[in-house]
C-alpha positions in Angstrom: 128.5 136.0 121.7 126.1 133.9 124.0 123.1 136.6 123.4 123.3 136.2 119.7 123.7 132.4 119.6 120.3 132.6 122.5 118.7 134.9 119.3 119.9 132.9 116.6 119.1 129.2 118.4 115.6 130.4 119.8 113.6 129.8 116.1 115.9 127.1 114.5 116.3 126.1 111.4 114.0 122.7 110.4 116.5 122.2 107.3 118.8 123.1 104.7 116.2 124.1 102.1 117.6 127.4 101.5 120.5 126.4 99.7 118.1 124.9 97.0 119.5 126.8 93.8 115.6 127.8 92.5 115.3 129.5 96.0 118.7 131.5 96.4 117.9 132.3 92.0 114.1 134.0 93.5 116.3 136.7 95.2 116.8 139.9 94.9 119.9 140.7 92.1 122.1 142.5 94.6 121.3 139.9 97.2 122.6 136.8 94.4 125.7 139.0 93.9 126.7 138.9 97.5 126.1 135.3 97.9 129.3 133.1 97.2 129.9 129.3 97.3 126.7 128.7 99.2 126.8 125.1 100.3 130.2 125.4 101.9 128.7 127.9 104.5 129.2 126.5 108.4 126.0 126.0 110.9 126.2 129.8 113.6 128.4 128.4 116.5 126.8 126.7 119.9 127.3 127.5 123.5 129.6 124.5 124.4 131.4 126.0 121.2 131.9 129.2 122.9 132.9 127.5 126.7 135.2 125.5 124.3 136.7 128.2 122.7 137.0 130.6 125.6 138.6 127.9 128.3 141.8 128.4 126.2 141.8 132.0 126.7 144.5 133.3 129.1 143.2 136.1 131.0 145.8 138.4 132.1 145.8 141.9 133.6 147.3 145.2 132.8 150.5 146.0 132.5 151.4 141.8 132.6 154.3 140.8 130.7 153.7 137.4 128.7 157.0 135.4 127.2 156.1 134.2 123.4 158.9 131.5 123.3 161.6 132.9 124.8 162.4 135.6 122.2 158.9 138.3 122.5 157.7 140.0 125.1 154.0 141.1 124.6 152.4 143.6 126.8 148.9 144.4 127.5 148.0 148.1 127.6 144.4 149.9 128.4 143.5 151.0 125.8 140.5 153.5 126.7 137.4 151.9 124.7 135.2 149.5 126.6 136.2 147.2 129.9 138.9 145.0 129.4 139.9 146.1 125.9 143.8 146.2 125.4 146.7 147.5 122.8 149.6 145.6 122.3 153.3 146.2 123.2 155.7 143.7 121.6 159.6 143.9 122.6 162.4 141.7 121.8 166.1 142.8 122.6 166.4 144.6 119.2 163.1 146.2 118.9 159.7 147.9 119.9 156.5 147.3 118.3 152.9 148.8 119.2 149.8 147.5 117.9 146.9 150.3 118.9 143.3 148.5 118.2 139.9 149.8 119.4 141.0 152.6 121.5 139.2 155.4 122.8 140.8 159.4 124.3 137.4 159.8 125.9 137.0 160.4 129.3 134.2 157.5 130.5 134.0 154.3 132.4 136.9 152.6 131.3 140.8 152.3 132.3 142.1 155.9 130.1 144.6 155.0 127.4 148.1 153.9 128.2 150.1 156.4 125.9 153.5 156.4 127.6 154.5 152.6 127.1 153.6 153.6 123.3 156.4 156.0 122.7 158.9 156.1 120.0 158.3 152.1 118.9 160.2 150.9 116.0 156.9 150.0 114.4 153.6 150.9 115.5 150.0 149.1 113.6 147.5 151.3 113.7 143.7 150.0 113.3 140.2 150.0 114.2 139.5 154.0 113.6 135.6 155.1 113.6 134.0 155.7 109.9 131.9 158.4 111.5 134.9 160.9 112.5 132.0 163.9 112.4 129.4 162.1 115.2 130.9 163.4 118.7 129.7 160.8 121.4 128.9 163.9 123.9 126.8 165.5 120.7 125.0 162.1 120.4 124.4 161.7 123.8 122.7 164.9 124.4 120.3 165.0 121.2 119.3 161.5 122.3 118.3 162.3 125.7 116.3 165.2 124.1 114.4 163.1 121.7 113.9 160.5 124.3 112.1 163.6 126.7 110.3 164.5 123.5 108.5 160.9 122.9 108.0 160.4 126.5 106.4 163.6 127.6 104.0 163.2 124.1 102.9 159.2 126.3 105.0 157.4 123.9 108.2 154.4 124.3 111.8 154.7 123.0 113.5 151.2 122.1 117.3 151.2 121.8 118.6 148.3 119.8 121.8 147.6 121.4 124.4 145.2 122.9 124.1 144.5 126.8 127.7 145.6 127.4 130.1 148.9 126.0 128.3 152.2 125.6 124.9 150.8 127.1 126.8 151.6 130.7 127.1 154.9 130.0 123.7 155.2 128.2 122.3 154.0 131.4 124.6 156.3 133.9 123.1 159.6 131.6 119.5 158.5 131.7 119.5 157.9 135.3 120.1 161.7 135.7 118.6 162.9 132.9 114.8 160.9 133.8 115.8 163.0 137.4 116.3 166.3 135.7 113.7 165.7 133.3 110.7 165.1 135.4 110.1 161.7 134.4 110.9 159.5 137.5 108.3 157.3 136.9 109.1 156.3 133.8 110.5 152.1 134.1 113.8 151.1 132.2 113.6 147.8 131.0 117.1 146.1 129.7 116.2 142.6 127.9 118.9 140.3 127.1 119.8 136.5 127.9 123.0 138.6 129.3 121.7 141.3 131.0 122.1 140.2 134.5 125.5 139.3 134.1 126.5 142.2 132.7 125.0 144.4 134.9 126.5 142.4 137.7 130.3 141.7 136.1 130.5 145.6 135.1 130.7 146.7 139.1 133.0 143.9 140.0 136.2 144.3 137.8 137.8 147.1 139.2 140.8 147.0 137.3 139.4 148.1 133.9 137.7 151.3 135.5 138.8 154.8 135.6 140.5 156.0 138.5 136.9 157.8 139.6 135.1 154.9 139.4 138.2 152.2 140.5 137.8 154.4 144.5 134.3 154.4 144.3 135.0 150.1 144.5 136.9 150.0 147.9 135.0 152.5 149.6 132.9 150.7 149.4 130.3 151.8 146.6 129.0 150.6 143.9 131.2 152.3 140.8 128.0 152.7 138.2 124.7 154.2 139.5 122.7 151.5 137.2 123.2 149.5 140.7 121.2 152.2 142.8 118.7 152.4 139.8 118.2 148.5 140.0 117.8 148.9 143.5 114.9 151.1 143.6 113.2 149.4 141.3 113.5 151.8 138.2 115.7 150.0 136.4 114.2 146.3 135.8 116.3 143.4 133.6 114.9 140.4 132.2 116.6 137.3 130.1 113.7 137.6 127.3 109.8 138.9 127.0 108.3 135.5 127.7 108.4 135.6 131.5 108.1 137.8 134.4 108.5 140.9 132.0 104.6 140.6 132.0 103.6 141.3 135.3 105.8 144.6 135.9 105.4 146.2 132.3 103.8 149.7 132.2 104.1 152.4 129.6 105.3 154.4 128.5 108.9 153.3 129.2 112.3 153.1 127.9 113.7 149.6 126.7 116.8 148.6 125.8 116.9 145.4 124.2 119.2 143.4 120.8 119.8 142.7 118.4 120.7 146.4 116.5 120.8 144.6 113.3 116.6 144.0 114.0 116.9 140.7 112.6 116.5 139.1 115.5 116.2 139.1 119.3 113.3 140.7 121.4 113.9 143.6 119.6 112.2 142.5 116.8 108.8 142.1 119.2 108.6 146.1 120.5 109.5 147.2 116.4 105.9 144.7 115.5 104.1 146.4 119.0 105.0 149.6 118.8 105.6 150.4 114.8 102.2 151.1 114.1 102.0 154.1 116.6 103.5 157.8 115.8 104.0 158.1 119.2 106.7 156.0 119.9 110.8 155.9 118.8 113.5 154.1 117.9 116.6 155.6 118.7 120.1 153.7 117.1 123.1 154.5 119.0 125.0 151.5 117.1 127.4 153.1 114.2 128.1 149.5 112.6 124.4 149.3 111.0 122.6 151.3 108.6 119.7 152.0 110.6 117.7 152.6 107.3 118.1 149.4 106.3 117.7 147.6 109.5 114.3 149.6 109.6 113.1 147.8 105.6 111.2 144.8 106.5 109.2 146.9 109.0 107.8 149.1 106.4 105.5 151.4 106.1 106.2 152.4 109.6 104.8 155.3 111.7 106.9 154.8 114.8 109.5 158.1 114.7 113.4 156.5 114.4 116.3 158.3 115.4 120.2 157.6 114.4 122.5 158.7 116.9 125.6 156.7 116.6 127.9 156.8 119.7 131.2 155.4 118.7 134.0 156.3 121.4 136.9 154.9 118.9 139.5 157.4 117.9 138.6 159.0 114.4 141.4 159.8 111.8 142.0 163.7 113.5 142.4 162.2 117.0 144.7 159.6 115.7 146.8 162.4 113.6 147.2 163.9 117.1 148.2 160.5 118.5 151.1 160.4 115.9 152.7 162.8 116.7 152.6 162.7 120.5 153.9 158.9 120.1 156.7 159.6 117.2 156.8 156.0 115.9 159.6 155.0 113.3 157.6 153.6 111.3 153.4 153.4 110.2 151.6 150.1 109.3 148.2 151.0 108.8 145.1 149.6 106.7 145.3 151.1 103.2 142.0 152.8 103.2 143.3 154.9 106.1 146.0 156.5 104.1 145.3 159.9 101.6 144.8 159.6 98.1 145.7 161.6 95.5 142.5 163.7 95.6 142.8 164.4 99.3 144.4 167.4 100.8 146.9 167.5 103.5 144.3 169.3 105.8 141.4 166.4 105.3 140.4 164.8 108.8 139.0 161.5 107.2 142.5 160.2 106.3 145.7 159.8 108.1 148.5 162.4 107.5 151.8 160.6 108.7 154.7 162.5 109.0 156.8 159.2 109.2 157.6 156.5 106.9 154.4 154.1 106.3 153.3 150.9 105.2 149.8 150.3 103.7 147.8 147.2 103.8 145.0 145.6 103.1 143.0 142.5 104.2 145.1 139.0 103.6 148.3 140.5 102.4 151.9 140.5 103.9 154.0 143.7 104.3 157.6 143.3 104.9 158.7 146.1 107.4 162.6 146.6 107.6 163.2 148.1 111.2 166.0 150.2 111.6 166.9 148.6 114.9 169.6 150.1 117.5 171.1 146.9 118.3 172.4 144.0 116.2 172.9 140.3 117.2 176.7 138.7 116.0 178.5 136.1 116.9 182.2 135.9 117.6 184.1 132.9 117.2 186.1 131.0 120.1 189.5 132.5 118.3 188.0 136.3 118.3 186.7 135.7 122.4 190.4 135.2 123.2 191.4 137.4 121.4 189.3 140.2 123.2 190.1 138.8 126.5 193.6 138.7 125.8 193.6 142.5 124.3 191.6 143.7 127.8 193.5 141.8 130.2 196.7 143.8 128.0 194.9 146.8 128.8 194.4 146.4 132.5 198.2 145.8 132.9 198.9 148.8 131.2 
């Protein structure tokens, strides 16, 4: 959030001239169609509205149990996909329900995937699955690595368009082997981004959202990413933006990694106008929630070689079949465009095949979900108590 408002906020806008109707009419057709009630749109957010926004955030750690007013009892449970990302356990004294968001099975930086707190809910929402269930992350990883050697060796740069935080740790934990392996020691990283020192630094300080591996390599003590040694001995260099010191260390050929993916903005946007005009040089995507082909339009004709390897570690719909079953939930709620539809068979792996009762829904709409709870809450009046205490005192005589 605060890189993209430092993109966004470095070349502001003098006015308000683009809402002008003659202006928005002198685009492109498919560009009108997408525009709707244009002069109710908001200014992009500020930084005091992000300190604002986050200093009513309650942090809270794993496995904490929070009271929502006296009758829910929400847990927060790792759920596998980036550092500090969470599911959801609700309880009450009648029911069990799950909500399973971003969440990644693979085996990398962060805390694994708490399954076991999961199990047989009343009611388990299931969302955020990858749309590229056929890209594996290991597969990715290694075909970028070899085109990166490729453009190297041939004296040429690779840009990756990227966040500074997620898969970048583990981009930067493979190439600080693979530059080893591959003969290319002297080749400089650069990682540009108004963030990158504080990510960089936060990442090896909060233990708790590691895997185990990394979690004992903290209170050895060590450093629990290797991007700490590579900053140390000078390979690995970070810089806020391209207008200062970046100058006086920069060499080629090199690997940078550097936003905004979208390339509308950020100092990516400078290397794509450097380096475009040369065959030598890549652009490797590793971001699956942009169309890298039309990120790469405005920088047309281009000779620079790009690459699209996205690396999403989110469960895809086959993973999340096998998550089903292992967790045995009553009942399904789950985004409508996850389910099959009538032209899909029961073996296809880009739809869910629930073996439970489900709900479908879609954006905005409200699904009513009876429970079939093991407990009910009734009252008894005064006369009934006494009753019962009369009949169990009875009973005890007896």
């Amino acid at each position: 959030m605060e890189e993209l408002c430092e993109f966004l906020y470095r070349s502001p806008t003098p006015s308000k001239n683009w809402r002008d109707e003659s202006i928005l009419q002198s685009l492109p057709e498919c560009a009108i169609k997408s525009l709707t009630d244009v002069n109710s749109w908001k200014s992009f957010y500020k930084s005091d509205d992000i300190t604002s926004a986050i200093s009513i955030v309650q942090g809270i750690s794993y496995g904490q149990k929070l009271d929502l007013f006296g009758s829910v009892q929400a847990t927060a449970l790792s759920s596998g996909y980036c550092l500090g990302s969470c599911n959801w356990l609700m309880e009450t004294k009648y029911s069990k329900i799950g909500y399973v968001s971003s969440s990644s099975t693979f085996t990398t930086h962060p805390c694994p995937m708490e399954r076991q707190s999961l199990l047989s809910c009343d009611a388990l929402i299931l969302s955020s699955l990858t749309n590229a269930p056929s890209a594996n992350p290991d597969t990715m990883l290694g075909e970028l690595c070899t085109k990166m050697a490729t453009t190297l060796r041939g004296g040429g740069n690779v840009l990756i368009p990227c966040y500074p935080t997620g898969v970048v740790y583990d981009l930067l934990e493979c190439l600080h082997t693979f530059l080893d392996n591959a003969g290319l020691v002297g080749v400089p990283v650069y990682m540009i981004s108004p963030v990158a020192k504080n990510s960089l630094s936060l990442a090896n300080i909060y233990a708790e959202w590691l895997c185990e591996a990394k979690q004992s390599k903290v209170y050895q003590p060590e450093h629990p990413f290797p991007h700490a040694e590579f900053i140390k001995s000078g390979r690995l260099k970070h810089f806020p933006n391209i207008y200062g010191d970046l100058g006086n260390v920069y060499q080629t050929p090199c690997v940078v990694f550097a936003g905004h993916p979208s390339l509308r903005c950020g100092d990516a946007v400078h290397f794509m106008e450097v380096w475009g005009s040369s065959s030598k040089n890549s652009v490797i995507f590793t971001e699956p929630g942009f169309d890298y082909l039309h990120a790469l339009t405005p920088y047309q004709p281009l000779n620079m070689k790009a690459f699209y390897f996205p690396i999403d570690p989110c469960m895809n719909f086959f993973v999340a079949n096998k998550l089903l079953k292992e967790l045995q939930p009553q009942v399904l709620i789950t985004p409508t465009d996850y389910l099959p539809s009538a032209a899909q068979t029961q073996k296809d792996t880009t739809c869910l095949q629930p073996e439970m009762p489900f709900y479908g829904v879609k954006r905005g709409s409200v699904v009513k979900v009876e429970l079939a709870s093991k407990y009910k809450k009734i009252e008894m009046t005064s006369e009934v108590r006494l009753l019962g205490a009369e009949y169990m005192h009875l009973q005890c005589k007896l």
